[in-house]
C-alpha positions as CSV (number, residue, x, y, z in Angstrom):
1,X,118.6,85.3,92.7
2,X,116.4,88.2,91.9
3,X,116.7,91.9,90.4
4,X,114.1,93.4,92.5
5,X,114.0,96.8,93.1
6,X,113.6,97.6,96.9
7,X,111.3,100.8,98.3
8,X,111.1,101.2,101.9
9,X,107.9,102.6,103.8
10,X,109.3,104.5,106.7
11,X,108.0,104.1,109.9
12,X,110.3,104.5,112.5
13,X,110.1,100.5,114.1
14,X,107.2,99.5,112.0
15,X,109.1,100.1,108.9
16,X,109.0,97.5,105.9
17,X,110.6,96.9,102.0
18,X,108.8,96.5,99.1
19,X,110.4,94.8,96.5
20,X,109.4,94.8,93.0
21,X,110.7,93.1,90.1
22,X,111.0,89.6,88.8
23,X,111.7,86.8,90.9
24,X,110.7,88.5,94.2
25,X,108.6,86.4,95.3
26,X,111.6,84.1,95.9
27,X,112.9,86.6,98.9
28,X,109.9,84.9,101.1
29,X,112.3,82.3,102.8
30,X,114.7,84.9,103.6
31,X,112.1,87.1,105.1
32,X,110.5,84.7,107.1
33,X,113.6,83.8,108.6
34,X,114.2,87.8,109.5
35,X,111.1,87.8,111.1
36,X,111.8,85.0,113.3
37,X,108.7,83.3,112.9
38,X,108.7,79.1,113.9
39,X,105.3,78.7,112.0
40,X,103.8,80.4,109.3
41,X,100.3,80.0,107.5
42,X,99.9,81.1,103.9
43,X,96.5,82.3,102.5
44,X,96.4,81.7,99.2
45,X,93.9,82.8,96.1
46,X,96.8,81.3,93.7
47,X,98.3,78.0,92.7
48,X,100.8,76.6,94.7
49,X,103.3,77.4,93.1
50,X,102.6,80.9,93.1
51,X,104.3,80.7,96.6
52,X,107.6,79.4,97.5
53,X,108.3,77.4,100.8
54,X,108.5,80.0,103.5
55,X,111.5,77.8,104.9
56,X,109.1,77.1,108.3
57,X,106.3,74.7,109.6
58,X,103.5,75.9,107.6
59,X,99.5,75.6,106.5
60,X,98.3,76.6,103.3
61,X,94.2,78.3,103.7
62,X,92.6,78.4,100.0
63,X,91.3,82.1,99.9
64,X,88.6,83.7,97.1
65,X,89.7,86.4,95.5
66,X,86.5,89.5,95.0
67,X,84.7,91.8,96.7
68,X,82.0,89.2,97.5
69,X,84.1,87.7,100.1
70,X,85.4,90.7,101.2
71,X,83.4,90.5,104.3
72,X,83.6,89.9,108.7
73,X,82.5,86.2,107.9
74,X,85.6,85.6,105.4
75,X,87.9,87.2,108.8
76,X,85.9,85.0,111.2
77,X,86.7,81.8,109.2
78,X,90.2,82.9,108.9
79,X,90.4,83.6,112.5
80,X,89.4,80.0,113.0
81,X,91.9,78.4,110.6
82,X,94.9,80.7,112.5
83,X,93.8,79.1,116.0
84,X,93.1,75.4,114.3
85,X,96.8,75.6,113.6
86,X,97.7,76.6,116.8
87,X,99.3,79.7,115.5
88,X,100.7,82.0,117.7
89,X,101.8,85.8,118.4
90,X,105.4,85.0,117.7
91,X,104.1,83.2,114.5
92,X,103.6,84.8,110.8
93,X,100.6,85.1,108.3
94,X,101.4,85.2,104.6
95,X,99.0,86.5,102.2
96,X,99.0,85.8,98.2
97,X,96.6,86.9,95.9
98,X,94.7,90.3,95.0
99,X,93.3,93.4,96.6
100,X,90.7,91.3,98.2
101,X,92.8,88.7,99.6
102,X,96.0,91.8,101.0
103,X,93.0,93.2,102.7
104,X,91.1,90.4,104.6
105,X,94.3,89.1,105.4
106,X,95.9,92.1,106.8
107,X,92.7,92.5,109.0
108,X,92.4,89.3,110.0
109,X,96.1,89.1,111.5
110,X,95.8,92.6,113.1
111,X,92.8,91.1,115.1
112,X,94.1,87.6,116.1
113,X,95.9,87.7,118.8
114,X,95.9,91.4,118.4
115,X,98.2,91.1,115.9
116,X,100.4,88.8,114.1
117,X,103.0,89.8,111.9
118,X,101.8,89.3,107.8
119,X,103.9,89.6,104.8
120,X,102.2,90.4,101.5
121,X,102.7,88.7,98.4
122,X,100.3,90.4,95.8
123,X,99.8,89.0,92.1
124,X,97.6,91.3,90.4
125,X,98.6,94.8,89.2
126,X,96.2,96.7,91.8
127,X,97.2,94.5,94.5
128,X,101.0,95.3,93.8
129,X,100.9,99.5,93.0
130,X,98.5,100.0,96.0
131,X,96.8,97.3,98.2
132,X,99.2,95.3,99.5
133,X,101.3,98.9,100.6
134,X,100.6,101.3,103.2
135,X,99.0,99.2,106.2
136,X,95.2,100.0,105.2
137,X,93.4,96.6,105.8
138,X,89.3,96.5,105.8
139,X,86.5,94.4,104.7
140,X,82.7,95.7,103.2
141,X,79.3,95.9,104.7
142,X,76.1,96.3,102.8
143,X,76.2,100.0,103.4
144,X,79.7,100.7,102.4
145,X,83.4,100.0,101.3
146,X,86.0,99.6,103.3
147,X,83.9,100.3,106.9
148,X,85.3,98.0,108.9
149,X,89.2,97.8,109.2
150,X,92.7,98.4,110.6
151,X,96.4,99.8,110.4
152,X,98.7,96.7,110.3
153,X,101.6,97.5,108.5
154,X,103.7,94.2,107.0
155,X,106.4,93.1,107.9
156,X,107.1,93.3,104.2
157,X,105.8,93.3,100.3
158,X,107.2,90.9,97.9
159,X,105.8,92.7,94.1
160,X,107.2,89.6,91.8
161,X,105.7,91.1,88.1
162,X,106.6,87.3,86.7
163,X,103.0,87.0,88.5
164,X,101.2,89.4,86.4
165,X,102.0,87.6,83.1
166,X,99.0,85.1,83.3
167,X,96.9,88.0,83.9
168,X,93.4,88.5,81.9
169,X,93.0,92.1,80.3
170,X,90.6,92.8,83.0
171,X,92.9,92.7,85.7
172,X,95.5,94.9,84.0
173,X,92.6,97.4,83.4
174,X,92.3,97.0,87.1
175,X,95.9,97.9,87.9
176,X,95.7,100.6,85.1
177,X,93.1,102.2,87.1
178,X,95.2,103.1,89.6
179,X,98.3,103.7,88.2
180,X,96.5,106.7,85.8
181,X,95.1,108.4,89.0
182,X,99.2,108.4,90.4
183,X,99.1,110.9,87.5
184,X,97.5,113.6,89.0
185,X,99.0,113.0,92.5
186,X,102.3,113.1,92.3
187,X,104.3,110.4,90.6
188,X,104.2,111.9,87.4
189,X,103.4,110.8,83.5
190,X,103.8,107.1,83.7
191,X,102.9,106.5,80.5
192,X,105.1,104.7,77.9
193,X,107.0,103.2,80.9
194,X,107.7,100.1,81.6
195,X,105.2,98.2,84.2
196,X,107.8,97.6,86.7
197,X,108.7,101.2,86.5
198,X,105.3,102.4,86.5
199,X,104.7,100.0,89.5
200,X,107.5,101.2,91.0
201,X,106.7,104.8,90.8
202,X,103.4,103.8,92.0
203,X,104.6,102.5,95.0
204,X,107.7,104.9,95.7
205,X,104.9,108.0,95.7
206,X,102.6,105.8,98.6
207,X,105.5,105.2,100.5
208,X,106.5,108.6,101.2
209,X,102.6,110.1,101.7
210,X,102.1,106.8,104.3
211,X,105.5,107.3,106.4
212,X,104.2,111.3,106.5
213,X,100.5,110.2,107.6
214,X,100.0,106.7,108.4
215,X,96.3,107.3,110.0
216,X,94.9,109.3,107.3
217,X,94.8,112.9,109.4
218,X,95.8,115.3,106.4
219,X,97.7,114.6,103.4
220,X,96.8,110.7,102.9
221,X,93.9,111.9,101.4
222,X,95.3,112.1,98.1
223,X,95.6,108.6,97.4
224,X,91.6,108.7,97.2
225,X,91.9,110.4,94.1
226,X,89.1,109.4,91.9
227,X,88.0,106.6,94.9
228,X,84.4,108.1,95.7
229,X,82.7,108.1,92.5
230,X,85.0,104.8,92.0
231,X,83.4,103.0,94.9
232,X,80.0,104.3,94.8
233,X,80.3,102.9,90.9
234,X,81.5,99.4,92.1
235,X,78.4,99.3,95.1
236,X,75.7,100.2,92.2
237,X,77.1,97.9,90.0
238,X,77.1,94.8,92.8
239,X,81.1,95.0,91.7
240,X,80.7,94.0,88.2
241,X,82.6,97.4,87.6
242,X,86.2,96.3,89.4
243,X,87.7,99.0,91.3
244,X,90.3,100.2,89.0
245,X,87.9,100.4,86.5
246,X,85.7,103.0,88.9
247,X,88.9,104.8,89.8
248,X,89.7,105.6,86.3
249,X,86.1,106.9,85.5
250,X,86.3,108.9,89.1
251,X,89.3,110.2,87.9
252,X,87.7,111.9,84.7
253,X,84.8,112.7,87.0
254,X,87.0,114.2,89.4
255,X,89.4,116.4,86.8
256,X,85.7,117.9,85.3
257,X,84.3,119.1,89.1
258,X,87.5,120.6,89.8
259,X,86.7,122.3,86.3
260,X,83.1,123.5,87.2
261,X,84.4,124.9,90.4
262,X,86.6,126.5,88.7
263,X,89.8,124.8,90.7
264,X,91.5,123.4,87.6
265,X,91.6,125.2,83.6
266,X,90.2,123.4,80.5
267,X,93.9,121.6,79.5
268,X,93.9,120.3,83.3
269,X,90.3,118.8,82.8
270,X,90.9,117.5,79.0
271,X,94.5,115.7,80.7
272,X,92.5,113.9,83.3
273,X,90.5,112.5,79.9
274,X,93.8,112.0,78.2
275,X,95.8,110.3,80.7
276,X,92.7,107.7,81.4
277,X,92.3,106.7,77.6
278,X,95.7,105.9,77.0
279,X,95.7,103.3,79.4
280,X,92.7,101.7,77.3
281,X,90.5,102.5,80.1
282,X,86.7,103.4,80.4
283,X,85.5,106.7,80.9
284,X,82.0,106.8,81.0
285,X,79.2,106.2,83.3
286,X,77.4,102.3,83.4
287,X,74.6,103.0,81.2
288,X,72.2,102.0,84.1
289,X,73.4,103.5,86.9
290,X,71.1,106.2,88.0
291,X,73.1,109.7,89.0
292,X,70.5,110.4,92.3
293,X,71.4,106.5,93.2
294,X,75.5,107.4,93.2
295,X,74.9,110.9,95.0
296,X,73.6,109.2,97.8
297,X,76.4,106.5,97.4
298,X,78.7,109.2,97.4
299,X,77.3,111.2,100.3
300,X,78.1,107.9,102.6
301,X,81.2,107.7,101.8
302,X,83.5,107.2,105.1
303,X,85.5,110.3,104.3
304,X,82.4,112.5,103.6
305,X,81.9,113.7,107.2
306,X,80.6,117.5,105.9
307,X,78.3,117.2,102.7
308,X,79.6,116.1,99.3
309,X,83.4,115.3,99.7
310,X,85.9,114.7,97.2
311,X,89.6,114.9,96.6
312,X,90.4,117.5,93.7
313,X,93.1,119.2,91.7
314,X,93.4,122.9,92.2
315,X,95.6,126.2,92.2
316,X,97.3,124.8,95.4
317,X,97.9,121.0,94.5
318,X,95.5,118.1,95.3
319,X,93.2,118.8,98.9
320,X,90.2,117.5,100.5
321,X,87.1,119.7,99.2
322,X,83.9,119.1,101.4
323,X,80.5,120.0,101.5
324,X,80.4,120.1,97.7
325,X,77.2,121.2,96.2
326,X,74.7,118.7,94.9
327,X,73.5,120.4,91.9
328,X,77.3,120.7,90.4
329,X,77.4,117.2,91.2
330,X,74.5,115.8,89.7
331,X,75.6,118.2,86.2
332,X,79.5,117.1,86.0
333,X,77.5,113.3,86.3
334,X,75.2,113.9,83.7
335,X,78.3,115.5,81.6
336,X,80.2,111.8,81.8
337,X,78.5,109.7,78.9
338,X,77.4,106.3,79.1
339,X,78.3,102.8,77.9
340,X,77.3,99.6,78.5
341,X,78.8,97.7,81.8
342,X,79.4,94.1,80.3
């Protein structure tokens, strides 16, 4: 039996649960057996018992958790492994692990086949309030995040939080990253809570912007909060800064341009500070990342079609801002501080 908490992403036919809580993971069998699936494989970055049977013919695949293997080659072998198997379109794919693992596996079972169904099983904090939900799935090139991927919503997200209790405090900084951004975009103040609530919230707040704009035209935007400084911070550090980690700097970063475009008051700015520290998070720059080097990061971001483009607070709520100048740019940077990236 489990307590989980269940949050459904609406989407007409294509619509899923997330459930969150202890014990979740142990809704799997059940699941599978919904889906109809006669085979499954799993792709696992965790122990085995991390997984329950799935209650069908399966194969587990060993997968690598980390942006490293976040790549077309990691799909490609994937690919391989699914036809090895003999798996088909009426079969299922079932991921467990992080961010990393949610998103090469979502990609690689929207492309073989065109599409197999996957259900999520994410055991880190990030993975649970934001990778595994929404249908985003994509892998990295050398000139970007995130440049290469897909819409494939699961068939559902099993959140079990008795996976996060072997976490290291680098992971939970990870989660943290996002969950402190979710401040400024509509879940509210998380803080205090506890991390099945907060994950909770999390989640509830990316269901309801995904079932209003599953393909990113307009409002999805807002869950990029703090994501371009973040990700040009995690390509210029070869990834050494996770992405959480970036988020929660690009979220400072993000609350001070707002301030010197004058979007946002001084409170707002000194909150965005306020909310990130009390999750124990950093807040300043890498000490040797250059700011011209994360400019031009910034500017090839996939998002950035006109100039400079971020996602900022302001008089009318959270919005896309483009075509940002440079020079207020490069100051806000040279505002942020700088510490050591160990």
């Amino acid at each position: 039996m489990t307590t989980a908490r269940r949050i459904d992403v609406r989407l007409g036919d294509r619509s899923y649960p997330v459930h969150i809580g202890p014990g979740a993971r142990l809704l799997l069998p059940g699941t599978v057996a919904r889906s109809g699936a006669a085979r499954a494989v799993v792709v696992s970055a965790r122990p085995a018992e991390a997984v329950p049977d799935p209650g069908v013919p399966h194969r587990v695949i060993r997968a690598l958790d980390g942006e490293h293997h976040k790549t077309l080659a990691t799909v490609h072998e994937l690919c391989r492994e699914f036809a090895a198997y003999g798996l088909t379109r009426a079969d299922l794919v079932i991921s467990c692990g992080g961010g990393t693992t949610t998103d090469v596996v979502g990609l690689a079972a929207s492309l073989y086949h065109r599409g197999v169904a996957v259900v999520h099983l994410p055991t880190t904090l990030l993975a649970q309030v934001d990778a595994a939900v929404g249908g985003k799935t994509a892998v990295n090139l050398p000139e970007g995040k995130n440049l290469i991927g897909a819409y494939w919503q699961p068939q559902a997200v099993l959140c079990d939080t008795d996976l996060l209790r072997t976490l290291p405090p680098e992971e939970w900084a990870n989660g943290y990253g996002e969950i402190a951004r979710c401040h400024f975009i509509g879940a509210g103040d998380l803080r205090g809570l506890p991390v099945h609530e907060q994950i909770a919230a999390s989640v509830a707040l990316k269901a309801s912007v995904v079932a209003a704009d599953e393909r990113d035209a307009g409002p999805r935007h807002i869950l990029n909060y703090g994501h371009t400084l973040g990700h040009a911070l995690e390509r210029a550090t070869d990834f050494a800064l996770r992405h959480g980690e970036g988020v929660a700097i690009g979220t400072v970063f993000a609350g001070r341009l707002a301030g010197a475009l004058g979007r946002i008051d001084e409170d707002r700015v000194a909150e965005h500070l306020a909310v990130v520290r009390s999750y124990g998070l950093r807040e300043k720059l890498p000490a040797k990342v250059r700011a011209d080097e994360l400019i031009a990061l910034m500017r090839q971001d996939k998002k950035a079609t006109n100039g400079l483009t971020f996602v900022l607070d302001g008089p009318s709520g959270v919005e896309r801002v483009a075509d940002v100048p440079e020079s207020v740019v490069g100051t806000v940077l040279a505002s942020m501080g700088r510490e050591e990236c160990e």
